[in-house]
PDB file of N, CA, C and O in Angstrom, chain B, residues numbered from 101:
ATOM      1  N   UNK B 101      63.711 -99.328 -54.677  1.00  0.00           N
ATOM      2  CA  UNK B 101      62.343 -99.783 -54.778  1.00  0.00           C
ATOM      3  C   UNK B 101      61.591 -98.875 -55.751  1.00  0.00           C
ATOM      4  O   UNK B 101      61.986 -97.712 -55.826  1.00  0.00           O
ATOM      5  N   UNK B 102      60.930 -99.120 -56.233  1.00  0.00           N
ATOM      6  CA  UNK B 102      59.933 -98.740 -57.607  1.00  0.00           C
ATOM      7  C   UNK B 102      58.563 -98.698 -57.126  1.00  0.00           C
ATOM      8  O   UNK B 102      57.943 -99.506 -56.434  1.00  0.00           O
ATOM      9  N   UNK B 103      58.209 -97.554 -57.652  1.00  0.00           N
ATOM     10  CA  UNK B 103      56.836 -97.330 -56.865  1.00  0.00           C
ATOM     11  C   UNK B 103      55.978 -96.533 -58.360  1.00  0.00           C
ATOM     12  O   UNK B 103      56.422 -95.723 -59.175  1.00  0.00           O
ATOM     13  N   UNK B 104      54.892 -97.051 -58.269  1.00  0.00           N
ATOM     14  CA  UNK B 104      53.997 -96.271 -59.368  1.00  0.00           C
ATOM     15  C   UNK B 104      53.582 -94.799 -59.543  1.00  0.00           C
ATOM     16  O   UNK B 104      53.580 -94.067 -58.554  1.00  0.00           O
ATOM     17  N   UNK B 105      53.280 -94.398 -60.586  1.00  0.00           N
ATOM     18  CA  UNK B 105      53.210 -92.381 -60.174  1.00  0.00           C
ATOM     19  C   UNK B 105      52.469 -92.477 -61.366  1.00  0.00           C
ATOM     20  O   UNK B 105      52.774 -93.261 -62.265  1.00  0.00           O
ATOM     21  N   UNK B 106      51.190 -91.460 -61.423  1.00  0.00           N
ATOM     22  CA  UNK B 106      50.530 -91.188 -62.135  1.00  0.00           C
ATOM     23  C   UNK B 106      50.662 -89.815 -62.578  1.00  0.00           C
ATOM     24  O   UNK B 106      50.773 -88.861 -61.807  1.00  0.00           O
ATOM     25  N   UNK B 107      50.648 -89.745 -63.785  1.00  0.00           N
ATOM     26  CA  UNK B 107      50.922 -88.374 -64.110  1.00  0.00           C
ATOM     27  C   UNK B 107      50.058 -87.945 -65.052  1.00  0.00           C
ATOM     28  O   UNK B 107      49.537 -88.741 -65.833  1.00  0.00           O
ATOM     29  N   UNK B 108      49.787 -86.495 -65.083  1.00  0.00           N
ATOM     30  CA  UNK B 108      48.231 -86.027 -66.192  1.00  0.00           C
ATOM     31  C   UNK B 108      48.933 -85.471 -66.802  1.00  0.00           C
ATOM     32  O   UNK B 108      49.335 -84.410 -66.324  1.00  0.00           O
ATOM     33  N   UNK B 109      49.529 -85.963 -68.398  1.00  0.00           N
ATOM     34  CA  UNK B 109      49.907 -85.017 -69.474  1.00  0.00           C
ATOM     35  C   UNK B 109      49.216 -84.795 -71.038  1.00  0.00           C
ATOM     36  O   UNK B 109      48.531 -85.719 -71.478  1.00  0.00           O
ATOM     37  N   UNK B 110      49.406 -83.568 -71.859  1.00  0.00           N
ATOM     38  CA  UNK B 110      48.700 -83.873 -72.569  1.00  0.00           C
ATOM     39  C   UNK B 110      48.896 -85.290 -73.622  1.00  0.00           C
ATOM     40  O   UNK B 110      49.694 -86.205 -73.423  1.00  0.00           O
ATOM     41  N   UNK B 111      48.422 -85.231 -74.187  1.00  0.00           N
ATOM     42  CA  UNK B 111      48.405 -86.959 -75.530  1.00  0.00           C
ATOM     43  C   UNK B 111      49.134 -86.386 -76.212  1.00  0.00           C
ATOM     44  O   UNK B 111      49.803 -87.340 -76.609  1.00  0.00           O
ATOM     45  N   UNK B 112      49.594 -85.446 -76.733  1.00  0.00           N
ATOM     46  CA  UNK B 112      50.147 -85.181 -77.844  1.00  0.00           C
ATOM     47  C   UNK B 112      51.751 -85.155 -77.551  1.00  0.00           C
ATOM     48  O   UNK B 112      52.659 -85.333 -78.364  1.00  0.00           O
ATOM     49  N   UNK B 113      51.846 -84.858 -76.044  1.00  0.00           N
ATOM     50  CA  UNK B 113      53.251 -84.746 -75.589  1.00  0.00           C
ATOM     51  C   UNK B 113      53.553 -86.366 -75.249  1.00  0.00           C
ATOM     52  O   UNK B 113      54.527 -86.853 -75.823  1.00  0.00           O
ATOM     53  N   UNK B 114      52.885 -87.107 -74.475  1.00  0.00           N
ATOM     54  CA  UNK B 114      52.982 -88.577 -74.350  1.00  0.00           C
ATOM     55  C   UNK B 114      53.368 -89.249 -75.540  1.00  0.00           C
ATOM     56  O   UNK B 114      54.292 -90.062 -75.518  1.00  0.00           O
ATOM     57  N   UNK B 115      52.693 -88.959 -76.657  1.00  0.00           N
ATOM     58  CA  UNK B 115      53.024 -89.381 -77.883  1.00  0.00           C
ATOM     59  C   UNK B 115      54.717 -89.472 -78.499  1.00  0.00           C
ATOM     60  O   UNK B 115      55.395 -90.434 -78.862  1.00  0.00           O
ATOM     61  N   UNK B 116      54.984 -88.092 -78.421  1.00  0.00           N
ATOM     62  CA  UNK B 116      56.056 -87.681 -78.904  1.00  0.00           C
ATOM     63  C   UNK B 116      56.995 -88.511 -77.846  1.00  0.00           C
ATOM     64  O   UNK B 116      57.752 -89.420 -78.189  1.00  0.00           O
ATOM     65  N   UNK B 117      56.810 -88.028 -76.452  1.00  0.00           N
ATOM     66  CA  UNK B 117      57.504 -88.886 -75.691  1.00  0.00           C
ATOM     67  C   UNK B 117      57.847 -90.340 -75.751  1.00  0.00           C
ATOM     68  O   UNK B 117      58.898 -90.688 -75.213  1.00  0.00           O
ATOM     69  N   UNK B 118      57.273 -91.021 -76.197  1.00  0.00           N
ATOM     70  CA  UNK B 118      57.103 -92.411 -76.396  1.00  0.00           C
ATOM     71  C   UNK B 118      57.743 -92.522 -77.774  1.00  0.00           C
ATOM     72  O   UNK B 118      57.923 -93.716 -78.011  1.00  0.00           O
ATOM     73  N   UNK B 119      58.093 -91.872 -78.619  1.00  0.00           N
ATOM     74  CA  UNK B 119      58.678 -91.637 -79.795  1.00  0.00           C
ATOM     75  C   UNK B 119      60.049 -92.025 -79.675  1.00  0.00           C
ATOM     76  O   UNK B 119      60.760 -92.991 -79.951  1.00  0.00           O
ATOM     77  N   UNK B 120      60.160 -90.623 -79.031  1.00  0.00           N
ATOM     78  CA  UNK B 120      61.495 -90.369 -78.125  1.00  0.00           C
ATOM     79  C   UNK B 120      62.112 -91.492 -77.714  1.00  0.00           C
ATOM     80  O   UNK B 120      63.100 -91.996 -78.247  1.00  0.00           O
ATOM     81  N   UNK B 121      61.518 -91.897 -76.739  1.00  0.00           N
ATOM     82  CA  UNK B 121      61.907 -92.994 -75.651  1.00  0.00           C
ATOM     83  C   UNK B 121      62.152 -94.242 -76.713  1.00  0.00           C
ATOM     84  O   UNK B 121      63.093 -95.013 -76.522  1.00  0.00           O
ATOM     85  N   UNK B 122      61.335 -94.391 -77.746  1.00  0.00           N
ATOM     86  CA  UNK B 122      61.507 -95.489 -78.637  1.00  0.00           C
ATOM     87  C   UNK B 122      62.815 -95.629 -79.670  1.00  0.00           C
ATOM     88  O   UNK B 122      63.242 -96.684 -80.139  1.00  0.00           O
ATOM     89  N   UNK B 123      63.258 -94.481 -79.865  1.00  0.00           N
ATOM     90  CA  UNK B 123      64.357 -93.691 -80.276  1.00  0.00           C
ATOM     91  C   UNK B 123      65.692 -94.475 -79.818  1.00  0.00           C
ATOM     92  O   UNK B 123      66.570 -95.004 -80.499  1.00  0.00           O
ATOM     93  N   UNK B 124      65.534 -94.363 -78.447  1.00  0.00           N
ATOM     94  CA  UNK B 124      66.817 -93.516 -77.670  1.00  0.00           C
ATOM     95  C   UNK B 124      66.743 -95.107 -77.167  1.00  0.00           C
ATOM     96  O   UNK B 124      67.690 -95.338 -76.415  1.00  0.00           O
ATOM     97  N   UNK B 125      65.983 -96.135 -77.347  1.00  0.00           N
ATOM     98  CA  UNK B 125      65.931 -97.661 -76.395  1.00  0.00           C
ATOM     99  C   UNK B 125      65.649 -97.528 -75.746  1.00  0.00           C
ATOM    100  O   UNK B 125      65.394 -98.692 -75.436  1.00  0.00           O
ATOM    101  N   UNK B 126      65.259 -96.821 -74.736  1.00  0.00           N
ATOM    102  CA  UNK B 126      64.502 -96.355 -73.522  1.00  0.00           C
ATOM    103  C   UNK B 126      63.196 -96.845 -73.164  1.00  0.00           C
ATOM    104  O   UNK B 126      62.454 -97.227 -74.069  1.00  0.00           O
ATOM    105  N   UNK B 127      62.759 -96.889 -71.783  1.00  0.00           N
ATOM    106  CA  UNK B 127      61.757 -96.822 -71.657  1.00  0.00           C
ATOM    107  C   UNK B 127      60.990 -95.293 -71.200  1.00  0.00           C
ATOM    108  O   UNK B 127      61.779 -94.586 -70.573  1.00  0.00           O
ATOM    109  N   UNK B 128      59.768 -94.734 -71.376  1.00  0.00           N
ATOM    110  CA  UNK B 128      59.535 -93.382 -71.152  1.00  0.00           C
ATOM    111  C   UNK B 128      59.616 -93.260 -69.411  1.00  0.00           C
ATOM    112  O   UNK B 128      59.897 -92.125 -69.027  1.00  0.00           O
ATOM    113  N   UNK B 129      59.407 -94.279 -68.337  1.00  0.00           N
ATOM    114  CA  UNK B 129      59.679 -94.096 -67.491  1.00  0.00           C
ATOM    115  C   UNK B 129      60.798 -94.124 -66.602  1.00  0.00           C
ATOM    116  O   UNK B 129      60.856 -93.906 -65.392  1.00  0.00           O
ATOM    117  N   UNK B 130      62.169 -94.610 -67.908  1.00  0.00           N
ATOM    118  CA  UNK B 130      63.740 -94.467 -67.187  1.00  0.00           C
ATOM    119  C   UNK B 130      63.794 -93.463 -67.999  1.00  0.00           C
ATOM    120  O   UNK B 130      64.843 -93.049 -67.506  1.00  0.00           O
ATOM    121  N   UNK B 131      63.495 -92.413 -69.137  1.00  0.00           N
ATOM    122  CA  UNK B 131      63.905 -91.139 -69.434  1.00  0.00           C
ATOM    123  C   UNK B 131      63.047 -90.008 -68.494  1.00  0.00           C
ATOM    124  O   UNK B 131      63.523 -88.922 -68.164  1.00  0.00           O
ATOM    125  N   UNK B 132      61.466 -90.562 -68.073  1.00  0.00           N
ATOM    126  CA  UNK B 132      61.250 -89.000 -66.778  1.00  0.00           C
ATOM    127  C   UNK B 132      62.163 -89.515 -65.421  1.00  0.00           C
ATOM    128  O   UNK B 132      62.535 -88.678 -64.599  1.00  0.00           O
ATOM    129  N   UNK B 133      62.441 -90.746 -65.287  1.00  0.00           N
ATOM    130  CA  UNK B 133      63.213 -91.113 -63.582  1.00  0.00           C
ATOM    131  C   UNK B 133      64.594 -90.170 -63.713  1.00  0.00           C
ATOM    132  O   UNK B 133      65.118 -89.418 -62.891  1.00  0.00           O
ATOM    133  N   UNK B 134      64.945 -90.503 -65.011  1.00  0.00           N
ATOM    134  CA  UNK B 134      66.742 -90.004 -65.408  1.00  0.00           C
ATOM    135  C   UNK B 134      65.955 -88.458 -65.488  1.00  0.00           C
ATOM    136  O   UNK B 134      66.614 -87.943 -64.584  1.00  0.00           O
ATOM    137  N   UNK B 135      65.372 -87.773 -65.761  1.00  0.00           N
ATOM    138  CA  UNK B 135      65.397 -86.380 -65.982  1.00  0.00           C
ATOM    139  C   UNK B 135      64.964 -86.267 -64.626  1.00  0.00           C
ATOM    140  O   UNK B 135      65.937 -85.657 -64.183  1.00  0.00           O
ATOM    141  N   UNK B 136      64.080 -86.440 -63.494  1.00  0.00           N
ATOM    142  CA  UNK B 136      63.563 -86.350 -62.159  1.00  0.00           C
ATOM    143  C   UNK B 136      65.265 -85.871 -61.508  1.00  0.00           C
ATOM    144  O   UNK B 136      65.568 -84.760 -61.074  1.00  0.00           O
ATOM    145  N   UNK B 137      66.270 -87.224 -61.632  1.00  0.00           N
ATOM    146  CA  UNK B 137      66.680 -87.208 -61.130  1.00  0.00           C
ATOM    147  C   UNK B 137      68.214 -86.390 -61.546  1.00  0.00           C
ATOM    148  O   UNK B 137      69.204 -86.409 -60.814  1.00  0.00           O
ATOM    149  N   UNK B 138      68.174 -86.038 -62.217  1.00  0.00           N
ATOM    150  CA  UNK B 138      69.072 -84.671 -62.463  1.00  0.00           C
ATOM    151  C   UNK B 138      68.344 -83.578 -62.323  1.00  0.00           C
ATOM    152  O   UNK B 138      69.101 -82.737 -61.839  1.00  0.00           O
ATOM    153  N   UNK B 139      67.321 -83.134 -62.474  1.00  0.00           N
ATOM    154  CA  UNK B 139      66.856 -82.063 -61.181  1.00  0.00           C
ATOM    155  C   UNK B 139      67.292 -81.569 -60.102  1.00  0.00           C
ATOM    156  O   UNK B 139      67.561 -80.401 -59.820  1.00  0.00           O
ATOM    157  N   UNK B 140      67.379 -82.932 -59.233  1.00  0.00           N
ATOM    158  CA  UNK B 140      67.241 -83.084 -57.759  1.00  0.00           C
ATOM    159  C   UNK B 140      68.470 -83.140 -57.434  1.00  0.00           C
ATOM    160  O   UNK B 140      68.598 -82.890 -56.236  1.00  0.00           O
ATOM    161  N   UNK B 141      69.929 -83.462 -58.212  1.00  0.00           N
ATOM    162  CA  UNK B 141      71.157 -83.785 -57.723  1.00  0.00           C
ATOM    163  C   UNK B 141      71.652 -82.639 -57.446  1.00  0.00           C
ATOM    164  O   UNK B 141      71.850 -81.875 -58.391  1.00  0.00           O
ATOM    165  N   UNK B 142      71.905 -82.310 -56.409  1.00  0.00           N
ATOM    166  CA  UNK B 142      72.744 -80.787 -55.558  1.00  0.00           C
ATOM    167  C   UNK B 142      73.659 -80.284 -56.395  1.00  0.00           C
ATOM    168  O   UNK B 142      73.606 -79.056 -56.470  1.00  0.00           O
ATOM    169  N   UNK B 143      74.731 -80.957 -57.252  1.00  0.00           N
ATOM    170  CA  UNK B 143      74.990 -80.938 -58.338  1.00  0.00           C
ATOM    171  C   UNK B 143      74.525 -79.886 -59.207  1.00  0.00           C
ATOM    172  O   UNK B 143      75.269 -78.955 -59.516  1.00  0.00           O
ATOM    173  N   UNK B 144      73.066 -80.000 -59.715  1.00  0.00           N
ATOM    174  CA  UNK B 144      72.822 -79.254 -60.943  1.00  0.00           C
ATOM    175  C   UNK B 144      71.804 -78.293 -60.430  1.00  0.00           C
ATOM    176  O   UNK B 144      71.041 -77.913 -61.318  1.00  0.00           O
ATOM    177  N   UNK B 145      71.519 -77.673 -58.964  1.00  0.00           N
ATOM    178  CA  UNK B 145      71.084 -77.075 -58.246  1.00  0.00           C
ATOM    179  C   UNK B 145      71.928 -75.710 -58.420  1.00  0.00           C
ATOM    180  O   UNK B 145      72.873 -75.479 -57.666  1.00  0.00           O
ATOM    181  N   UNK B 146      71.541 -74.786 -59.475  1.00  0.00           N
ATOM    182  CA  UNK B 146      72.336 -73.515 -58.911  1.00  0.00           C
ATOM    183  C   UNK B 146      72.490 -72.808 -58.503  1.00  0.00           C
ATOM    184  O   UNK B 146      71.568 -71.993 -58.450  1.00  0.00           O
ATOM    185  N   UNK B 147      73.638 -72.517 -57.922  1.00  0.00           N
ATOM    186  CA  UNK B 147      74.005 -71.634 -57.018  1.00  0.00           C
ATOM    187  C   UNK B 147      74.061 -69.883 -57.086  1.00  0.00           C
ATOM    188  O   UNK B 147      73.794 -69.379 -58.177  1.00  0.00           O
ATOM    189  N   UNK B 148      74.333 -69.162 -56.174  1.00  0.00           N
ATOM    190  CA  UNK B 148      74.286 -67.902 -57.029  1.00  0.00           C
ATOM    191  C   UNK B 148      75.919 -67.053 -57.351  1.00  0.00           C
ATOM    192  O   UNK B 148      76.249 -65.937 -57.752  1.00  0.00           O
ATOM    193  N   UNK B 149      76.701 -68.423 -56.875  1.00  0.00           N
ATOM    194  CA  UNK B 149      77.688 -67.953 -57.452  1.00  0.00           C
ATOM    195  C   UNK B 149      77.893 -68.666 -58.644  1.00  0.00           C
ATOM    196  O   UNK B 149      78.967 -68.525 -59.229  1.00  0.00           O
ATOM    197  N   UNK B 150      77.234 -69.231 -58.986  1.00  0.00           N
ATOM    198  CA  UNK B 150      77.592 -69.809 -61.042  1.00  0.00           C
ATOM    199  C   UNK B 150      77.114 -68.970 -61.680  1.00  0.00           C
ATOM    200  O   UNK B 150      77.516 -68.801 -62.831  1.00  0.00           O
ATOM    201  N   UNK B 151      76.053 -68.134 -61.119  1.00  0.00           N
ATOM    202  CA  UNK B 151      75.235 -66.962 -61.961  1.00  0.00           C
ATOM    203  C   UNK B 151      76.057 -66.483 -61.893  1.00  0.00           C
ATOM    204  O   UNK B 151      76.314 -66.280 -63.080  1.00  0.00           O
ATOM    205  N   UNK B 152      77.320 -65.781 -60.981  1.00  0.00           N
ATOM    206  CA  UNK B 152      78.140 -64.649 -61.196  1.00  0.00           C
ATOM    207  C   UNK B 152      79.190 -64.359 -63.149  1.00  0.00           C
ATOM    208  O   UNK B 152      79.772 -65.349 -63.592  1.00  0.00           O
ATOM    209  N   UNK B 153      79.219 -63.646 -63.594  1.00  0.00           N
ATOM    210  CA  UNK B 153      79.837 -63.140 -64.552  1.00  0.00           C
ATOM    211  C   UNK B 153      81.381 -63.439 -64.003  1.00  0.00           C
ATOM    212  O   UNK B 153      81.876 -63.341 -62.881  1.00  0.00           O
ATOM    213  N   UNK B 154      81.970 -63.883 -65.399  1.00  0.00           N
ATOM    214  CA  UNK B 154      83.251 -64.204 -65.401  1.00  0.00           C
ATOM    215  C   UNK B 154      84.324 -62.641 -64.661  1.00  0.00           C
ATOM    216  O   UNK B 154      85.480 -62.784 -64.261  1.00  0.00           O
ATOM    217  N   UNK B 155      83.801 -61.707 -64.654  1.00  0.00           N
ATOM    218  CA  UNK B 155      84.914 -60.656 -64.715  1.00  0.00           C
ATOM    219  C   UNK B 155      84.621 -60.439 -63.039  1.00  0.00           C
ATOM    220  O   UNK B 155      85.506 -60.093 -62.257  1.00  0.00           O
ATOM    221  N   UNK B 156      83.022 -60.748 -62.597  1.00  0.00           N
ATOM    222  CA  UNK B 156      83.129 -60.755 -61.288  1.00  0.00           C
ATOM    223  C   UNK B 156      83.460 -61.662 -59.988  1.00  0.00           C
ATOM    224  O   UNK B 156      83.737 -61.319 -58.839  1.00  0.00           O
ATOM    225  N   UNK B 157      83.319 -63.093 -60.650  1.00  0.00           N
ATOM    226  CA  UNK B 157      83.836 -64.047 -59.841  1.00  0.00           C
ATOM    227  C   UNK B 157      85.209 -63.595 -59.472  1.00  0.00           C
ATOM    228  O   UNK B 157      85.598 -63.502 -58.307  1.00  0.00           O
ATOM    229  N   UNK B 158      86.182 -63.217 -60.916  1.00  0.00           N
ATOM    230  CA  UNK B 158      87.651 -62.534 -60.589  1.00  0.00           C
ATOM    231  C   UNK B 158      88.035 -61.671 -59.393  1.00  0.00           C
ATOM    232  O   UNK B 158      89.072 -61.739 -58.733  1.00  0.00           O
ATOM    233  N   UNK B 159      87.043 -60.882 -59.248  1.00  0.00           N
ATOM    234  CA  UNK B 159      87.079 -60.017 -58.279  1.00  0.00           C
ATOM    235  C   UNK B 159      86.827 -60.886 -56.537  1.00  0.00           C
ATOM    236  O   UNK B 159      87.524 -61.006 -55.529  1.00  0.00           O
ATOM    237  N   UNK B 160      85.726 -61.241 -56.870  1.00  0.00           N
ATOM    238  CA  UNK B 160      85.707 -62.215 -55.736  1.00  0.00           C
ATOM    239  C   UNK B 160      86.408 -62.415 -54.486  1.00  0.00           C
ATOM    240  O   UNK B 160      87.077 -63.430 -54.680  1.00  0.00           O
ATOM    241  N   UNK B 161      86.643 -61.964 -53.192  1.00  0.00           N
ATOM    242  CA  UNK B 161      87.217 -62.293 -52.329  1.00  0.00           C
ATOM    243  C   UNK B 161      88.600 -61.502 -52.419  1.00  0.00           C
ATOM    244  O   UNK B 161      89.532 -61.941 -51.744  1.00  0.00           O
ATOM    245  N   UNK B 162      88.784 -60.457 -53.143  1.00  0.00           N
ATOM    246  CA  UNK B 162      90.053 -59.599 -53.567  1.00  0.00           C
ATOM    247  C   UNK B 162      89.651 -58.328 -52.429  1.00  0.00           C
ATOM    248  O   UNK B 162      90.370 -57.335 -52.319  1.00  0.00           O
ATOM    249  N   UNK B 163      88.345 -58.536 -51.578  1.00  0.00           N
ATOM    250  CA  UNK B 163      88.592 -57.128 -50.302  1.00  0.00           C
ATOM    251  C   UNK B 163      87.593 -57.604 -49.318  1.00  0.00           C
ATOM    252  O   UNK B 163      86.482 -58.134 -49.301  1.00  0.00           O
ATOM    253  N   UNK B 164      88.678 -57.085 -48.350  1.00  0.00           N
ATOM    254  CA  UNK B 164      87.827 -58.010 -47.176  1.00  0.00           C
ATOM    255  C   UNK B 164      87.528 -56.504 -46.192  1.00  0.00           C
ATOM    256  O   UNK B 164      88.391 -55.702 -45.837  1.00  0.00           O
ATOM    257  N   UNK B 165      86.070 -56.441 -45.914  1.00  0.00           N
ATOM    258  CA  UNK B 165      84.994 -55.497 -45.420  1.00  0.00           C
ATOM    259  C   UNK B 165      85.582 -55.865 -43.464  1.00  0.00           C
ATOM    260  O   UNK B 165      86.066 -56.858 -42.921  1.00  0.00           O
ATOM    261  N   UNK B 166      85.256 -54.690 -43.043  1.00  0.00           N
ATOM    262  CA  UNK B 166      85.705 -55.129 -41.319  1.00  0.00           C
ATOM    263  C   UNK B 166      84.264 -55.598 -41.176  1.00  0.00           C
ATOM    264  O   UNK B 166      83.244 -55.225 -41.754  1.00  0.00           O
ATOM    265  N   UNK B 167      84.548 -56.868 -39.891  1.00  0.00           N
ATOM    266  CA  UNK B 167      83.704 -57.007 -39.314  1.00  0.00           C
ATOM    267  C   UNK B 167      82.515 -56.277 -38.864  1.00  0.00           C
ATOM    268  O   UNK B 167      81.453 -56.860 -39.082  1.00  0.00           O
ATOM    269  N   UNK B 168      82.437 -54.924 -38.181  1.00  0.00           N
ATOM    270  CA  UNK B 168      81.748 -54.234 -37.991  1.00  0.00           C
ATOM    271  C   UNK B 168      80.974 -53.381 -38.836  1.00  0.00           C
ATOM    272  O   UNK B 168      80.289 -52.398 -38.555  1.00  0.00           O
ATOM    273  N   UNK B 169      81.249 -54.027 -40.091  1.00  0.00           N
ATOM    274  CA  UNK B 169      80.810 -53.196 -41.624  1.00  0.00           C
ATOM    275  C   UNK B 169      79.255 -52.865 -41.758  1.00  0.00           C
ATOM    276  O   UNK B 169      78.520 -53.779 -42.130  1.00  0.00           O
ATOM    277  N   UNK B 170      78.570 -51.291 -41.405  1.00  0.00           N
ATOM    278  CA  UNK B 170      77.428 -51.398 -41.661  1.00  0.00           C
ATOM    279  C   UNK B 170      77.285 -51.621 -42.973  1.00  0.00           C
ATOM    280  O   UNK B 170      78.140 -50.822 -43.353  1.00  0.00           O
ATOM    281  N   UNK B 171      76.662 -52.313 -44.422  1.00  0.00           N
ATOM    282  CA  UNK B 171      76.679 -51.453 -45.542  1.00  0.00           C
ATOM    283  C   UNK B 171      75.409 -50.751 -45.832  1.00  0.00           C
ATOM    284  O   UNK B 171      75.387 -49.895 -46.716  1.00  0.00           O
ATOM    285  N   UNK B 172      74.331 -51.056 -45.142  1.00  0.00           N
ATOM    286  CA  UNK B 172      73.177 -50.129 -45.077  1.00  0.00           C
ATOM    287  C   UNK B 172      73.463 -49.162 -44.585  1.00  0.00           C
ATOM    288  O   UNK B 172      73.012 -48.216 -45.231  1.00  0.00           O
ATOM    289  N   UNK B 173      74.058 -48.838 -43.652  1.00  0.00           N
ATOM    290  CA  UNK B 173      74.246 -47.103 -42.805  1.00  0.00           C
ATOM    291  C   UNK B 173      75.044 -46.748 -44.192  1.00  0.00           C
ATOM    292  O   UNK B 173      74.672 -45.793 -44.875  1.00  0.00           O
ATOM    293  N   UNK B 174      76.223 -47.608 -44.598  1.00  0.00           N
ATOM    294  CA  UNK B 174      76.929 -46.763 -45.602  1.00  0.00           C
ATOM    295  C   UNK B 174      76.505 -46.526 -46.672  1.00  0.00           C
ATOM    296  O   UNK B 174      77.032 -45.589 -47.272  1.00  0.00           O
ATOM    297  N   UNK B 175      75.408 -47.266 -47.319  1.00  0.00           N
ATOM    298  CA  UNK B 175      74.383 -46.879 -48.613  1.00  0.00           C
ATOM    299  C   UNK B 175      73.814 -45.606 -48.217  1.00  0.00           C
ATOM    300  O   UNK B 175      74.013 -44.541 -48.802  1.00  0.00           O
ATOM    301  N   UNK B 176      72.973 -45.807 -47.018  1.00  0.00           N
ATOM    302  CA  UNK B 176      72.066 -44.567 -47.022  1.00  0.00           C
ATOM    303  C   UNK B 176      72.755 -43.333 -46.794  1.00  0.00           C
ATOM    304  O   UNK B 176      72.104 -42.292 -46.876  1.00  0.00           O
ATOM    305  N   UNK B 177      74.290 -43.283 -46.448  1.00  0.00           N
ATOM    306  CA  UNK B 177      74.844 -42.129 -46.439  1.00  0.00           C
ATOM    307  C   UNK B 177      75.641 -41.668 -47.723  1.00  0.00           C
ATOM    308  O   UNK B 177      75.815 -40.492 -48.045  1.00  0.00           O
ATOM    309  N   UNK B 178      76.076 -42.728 -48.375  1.00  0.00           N
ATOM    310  CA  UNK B 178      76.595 -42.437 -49.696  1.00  0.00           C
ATOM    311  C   UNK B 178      75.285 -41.543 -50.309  1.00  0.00           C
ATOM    312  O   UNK B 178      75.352 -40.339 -50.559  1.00  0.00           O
ATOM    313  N   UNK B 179      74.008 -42.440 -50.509  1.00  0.00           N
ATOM    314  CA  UNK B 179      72.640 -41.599 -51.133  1.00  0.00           C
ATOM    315  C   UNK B 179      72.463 -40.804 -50.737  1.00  0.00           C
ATOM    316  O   UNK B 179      71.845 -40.007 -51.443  1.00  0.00           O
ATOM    317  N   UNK B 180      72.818 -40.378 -49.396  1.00  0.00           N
ATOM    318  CA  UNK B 180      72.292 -39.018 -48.723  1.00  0.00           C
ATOM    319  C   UNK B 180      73.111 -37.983 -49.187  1.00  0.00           C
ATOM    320  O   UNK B 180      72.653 -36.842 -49.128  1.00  0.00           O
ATOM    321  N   UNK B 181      74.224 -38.157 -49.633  1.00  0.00           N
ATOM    322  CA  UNK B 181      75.340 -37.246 -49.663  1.00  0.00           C
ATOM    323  C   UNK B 181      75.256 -37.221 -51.136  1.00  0.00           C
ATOM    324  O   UNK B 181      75.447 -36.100 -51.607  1.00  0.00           O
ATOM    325  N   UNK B 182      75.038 -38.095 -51.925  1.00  0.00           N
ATOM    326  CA  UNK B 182      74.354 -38.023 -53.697  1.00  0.00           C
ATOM    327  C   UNK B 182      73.341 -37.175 -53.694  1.00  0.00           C
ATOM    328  O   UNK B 182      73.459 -36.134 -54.340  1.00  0.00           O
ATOM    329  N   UNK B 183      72.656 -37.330 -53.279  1.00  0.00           N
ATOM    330  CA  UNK B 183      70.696 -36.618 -53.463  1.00  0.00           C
ATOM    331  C   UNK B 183      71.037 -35.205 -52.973  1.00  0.00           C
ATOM    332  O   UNK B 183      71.186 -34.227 -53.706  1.00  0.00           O
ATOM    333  N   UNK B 184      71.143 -35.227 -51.595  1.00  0.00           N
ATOM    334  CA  UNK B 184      70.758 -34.226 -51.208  1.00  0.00           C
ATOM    335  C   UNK B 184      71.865 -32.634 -50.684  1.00  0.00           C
ATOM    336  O   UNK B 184      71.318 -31.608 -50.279  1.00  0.00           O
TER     337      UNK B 184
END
């Protein structure tokens, strides 16, 4: 179902948009629906493991921490034992 949406942009960008859209065969409201909706697809939602660096994803899951793992007690004692 299709529902109306008003949107406040400037004229100069509408313009171009409508350019665009005239371009491409489009209409300007199936190129913002198609851009809306790759936004929104979980898909192109990222994660913070795509941010990870190639050399660290590698590492990834190569050491497994015990259950009972403080790593705050063990930060602040590593620092404590650095500093002071």
């Amino acid at each position: 179902m299709n529902t109306k949406l008003t949107l406040t942009i400037e004229q100069s960008i509408i313009e171009k948009a409508k350019k665009y859209a005239q371009k491409k065969e489009r209409s300007l409201s199936d190129l913002v629906e198609s851009y809306l909706k790759a936004l929104t697809t979980e898909e192109n939602i990222t994660k913070a493991e795509d941010e990870l660096s190639p050399a660290l994803k590698s590492l990834k899951g190569s050491f497994k921490m015990p259950k009972n793992f403080d790593y705050k007690k063990e930060l602040s004692d590593r620092l404590t034992e650095k500093y002071l």
